[in-house]
C-alpha positions in Angstrom: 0.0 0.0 0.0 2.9 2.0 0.8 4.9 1.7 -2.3 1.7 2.1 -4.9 1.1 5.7 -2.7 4.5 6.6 -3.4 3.8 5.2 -6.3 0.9 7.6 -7.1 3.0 10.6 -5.9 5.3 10.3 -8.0 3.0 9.7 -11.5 1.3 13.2 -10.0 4.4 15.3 -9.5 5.4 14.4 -12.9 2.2 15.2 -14.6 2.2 18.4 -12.7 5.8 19.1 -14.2 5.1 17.9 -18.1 2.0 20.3 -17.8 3.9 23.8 -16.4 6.5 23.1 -18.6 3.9 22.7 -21.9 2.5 25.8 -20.2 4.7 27.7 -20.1 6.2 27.1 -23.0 3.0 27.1 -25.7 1.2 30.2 -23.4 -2.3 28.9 -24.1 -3.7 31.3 -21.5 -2.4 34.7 -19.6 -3.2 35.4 -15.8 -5.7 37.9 -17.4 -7.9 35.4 -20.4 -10.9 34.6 -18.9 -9.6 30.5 -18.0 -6.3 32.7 -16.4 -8.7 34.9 -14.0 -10.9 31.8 -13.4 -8.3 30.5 -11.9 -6.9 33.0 -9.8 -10.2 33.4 -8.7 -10.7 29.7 -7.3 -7.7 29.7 -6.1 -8.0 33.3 -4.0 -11.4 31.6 -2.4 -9.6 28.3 -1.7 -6.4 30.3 0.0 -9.6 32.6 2.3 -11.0 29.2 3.1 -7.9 28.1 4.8 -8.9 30.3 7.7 -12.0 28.6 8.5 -10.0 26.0 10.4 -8.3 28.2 12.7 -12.0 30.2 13.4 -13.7 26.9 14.0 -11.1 25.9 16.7 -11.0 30.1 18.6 -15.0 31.2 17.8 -17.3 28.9 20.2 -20.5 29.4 17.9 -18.2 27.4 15.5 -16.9 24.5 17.7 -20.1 22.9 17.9 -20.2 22.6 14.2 -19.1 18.5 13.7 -15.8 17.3 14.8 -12.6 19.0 13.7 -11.0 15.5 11.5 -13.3 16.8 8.5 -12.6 21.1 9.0 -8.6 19.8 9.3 -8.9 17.9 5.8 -10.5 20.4 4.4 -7.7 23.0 5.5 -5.2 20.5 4.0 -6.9 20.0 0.6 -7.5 24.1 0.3 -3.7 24.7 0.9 -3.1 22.5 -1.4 -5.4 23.1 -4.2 -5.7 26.6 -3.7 -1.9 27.6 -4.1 -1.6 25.3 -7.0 -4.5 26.8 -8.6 -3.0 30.2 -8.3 0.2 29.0 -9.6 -1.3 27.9 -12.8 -3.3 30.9 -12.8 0.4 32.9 -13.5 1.0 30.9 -16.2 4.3 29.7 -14.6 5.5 33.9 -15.1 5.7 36.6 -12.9 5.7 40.1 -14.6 5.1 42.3 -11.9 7.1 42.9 -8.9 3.4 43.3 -6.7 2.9 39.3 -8.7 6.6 38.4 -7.4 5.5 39.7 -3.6 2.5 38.0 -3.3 3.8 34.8 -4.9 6.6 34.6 -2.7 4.1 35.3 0.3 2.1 32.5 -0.9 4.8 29.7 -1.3 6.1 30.5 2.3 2.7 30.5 3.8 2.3 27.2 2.2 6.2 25.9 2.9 5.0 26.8 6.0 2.0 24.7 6.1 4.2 21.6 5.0 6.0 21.7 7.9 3.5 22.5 10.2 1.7 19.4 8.9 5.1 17.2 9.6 5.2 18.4 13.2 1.6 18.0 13.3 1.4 14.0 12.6 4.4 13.2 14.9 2.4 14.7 18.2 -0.9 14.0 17.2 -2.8 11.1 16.7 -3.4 10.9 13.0 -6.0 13.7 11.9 -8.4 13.3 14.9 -6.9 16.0 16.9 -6.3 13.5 20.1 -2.6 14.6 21.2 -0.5 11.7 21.5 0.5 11.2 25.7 4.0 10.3 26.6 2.5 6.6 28.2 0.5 5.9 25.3 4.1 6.2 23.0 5.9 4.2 25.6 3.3 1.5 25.8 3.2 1.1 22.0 7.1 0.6 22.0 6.4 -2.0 24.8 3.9 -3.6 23.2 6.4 -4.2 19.8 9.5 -4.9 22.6 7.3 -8.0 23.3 6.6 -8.8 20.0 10.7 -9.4 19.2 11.5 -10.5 22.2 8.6 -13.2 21.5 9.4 -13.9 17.8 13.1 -13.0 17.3 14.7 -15.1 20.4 17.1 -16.9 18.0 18.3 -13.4 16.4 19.6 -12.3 20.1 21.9 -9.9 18.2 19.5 -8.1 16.8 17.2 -7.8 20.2 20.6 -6.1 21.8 21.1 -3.8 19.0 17.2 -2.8 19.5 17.9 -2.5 23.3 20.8 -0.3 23.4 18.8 1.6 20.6 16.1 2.2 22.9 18.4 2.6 26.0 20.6 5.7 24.4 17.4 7.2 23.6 15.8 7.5 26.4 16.8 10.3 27.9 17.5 13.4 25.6 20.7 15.3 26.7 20.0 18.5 29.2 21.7 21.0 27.0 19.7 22.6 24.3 22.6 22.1 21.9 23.4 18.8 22.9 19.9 18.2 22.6 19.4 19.6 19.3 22.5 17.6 18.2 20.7 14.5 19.3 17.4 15.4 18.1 18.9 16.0 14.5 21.0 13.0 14.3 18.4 10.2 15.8 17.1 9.4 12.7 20.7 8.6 11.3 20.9 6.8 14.2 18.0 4.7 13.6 18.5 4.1 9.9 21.7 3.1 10.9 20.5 0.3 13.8 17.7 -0.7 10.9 20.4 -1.4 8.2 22.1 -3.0 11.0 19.5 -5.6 11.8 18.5 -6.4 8.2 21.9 -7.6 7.5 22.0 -9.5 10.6 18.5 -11.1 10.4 19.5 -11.6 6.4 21.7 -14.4 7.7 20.0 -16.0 10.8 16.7 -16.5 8.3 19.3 -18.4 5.7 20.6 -20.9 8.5 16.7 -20.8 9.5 15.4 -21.2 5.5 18.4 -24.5 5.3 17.7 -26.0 8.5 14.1 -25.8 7.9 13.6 -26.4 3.8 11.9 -23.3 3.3 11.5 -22.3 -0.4 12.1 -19.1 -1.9 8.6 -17.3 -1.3 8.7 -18.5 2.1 11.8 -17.0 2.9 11.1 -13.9 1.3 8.2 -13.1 3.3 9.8 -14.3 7.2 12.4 -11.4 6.1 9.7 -8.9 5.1 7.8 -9.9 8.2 10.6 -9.5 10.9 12.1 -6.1 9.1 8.4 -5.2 9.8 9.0 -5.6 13.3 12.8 -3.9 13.6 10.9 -1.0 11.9 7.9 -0.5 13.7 10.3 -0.5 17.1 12.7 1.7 16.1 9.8 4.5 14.7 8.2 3.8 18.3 11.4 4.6 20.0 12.1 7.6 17.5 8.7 8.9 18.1 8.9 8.6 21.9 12.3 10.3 22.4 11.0 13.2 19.8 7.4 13.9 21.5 9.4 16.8 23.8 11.0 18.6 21.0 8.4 18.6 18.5 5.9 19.5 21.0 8.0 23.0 21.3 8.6 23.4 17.6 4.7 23.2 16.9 4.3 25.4 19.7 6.8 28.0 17.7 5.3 26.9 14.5 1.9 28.3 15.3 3.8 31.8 16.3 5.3 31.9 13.4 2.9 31.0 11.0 0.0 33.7 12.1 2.2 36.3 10.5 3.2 34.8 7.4 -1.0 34.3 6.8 -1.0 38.2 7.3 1.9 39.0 4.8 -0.2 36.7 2.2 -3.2 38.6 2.8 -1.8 41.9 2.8 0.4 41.1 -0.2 -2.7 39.1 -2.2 -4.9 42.4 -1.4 -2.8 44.4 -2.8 -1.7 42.7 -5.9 -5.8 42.3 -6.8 -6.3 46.0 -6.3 -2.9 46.8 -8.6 -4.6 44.6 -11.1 -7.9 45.5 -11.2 -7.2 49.5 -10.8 -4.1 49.3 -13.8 
């Protein structure tokens, strides 16, 4: 499921490359034709939408209206859509330096977004708005700790690499650039003890395939099954020692990001005003 997403991803960005490039190279419309303002249009209302989310969650007539999974995907798709629409809406071109401000307002509003998102998904629990608590991540690493201990008892190697993963990330280091050093480097760290394991459960399952006949498919799938496992550990672990320090870089995101909406809506103003009066 994983790979055919990726998969999908990757078909899209490159039909959304072939077609700016075929725009901009044939010009089949200008920011000002009628399909040009059409879409600057849809995507000016798409980019005013955005702010519904934030008003549902501060204005309490709003809060009772559903829960906010379906006002969060909604965000998501406008800031998605709605920049892209007004990017096709230049025609790949900007001509003006009020187009080059409010452009460059948009794309870090929604660079801006991105990473917001990324934070978002590593302290939350998927998109239902249920903060992940420190327990519940320890008890999911548990809960996979039993699962290799269970099933990977004749790979002893790789439950001690796992271990001392888990051990030496336990505790972040007290200085903030000690920390910071850690926090930056963990997931070298566990890409490193993940390559580490493969290589080590590649040859316990081929004494385990001889001693036990196993054909080709069989074997095959026993190493898909236990890299499964080493993986799922090790992203528990990650998570778990990260929780702290993205808590306090979503907490800067969201003071940060206010601002940045205001420059877009300043800058977006103005540019409609420049080209509607001139």
């Amino acid at each position: 499921m994983k790979s055919a997403t990726t998969v999908l991803y990757l078909l899209l960005g490159l039909l959304l490359t072939a077609s700016a490039m075929l725009i901009r190279s044939r010009s089949w419309y200008t920011p000002g034709s009628d399909f040009g303002y059409a879409l600057g249009l849809t995507g000016g209302i798409l980019m005013l939408l955005l702010l519904v989310y934030p008003m549902k969650k501060r204005i309490r007539g709003l809060q009772r209206m559903g829960s906010s999974k379906p006002w969060f995907i909604f965000h998501m798709v406008c800031g998605v859509v709605g920049p892209l629409a007004i990017i096709y809406h230049s025609s790949f071109r900007v001509d003006s330096q009020n187009a080059l401000v409010a452009m460059s307002a948009m794309i870090l509003v929604a660079g801006s977004g991105i990473v917001g998102r990324f934070v978002y998904v590593r302290i939350h629990n998927g998109l239902s708005g249920q903060e992940w608590k420190l327990d519940d991540l320890e008890g999911d690493e548990e809960s996979r700790s039993l699962n290799f201990n269970r099933d990977m008892h004749w790979a002893p190697d790789v439950v001690a690499a796992l271990k001392l993963f888990r051990d030496r990330t336990r505790d972040m280091p007290a200085g903030k650039r000690a920390a910071a050093l850690a926090f930056i480097s963990l997931p070298v760290r566990e890409w490193r003890v993940r390559n580490a394991c493969r290589r080590a459960l590649a040859g316990h399952l081929d004494r385990r395939a001889s001693e036990r006949k196993w054909d080709v498919a069989k074997r095959a799938l026993r190493q898909r099954q236990f890299e499964r496992i080493v993986r799922e550990y090790t992203a528990a672990v990650a998570r778990r020692a990260q929780y702290g320090a993205y808590k306090r870089i979503f907490a800067l995101w969201h003071v940060l990001h206010l601002p940045f909406v205001f420059l877009l809506a300043a800058s977006a103003a103005y540019h409609v005003l420049a080209v509607h009066m001139y």
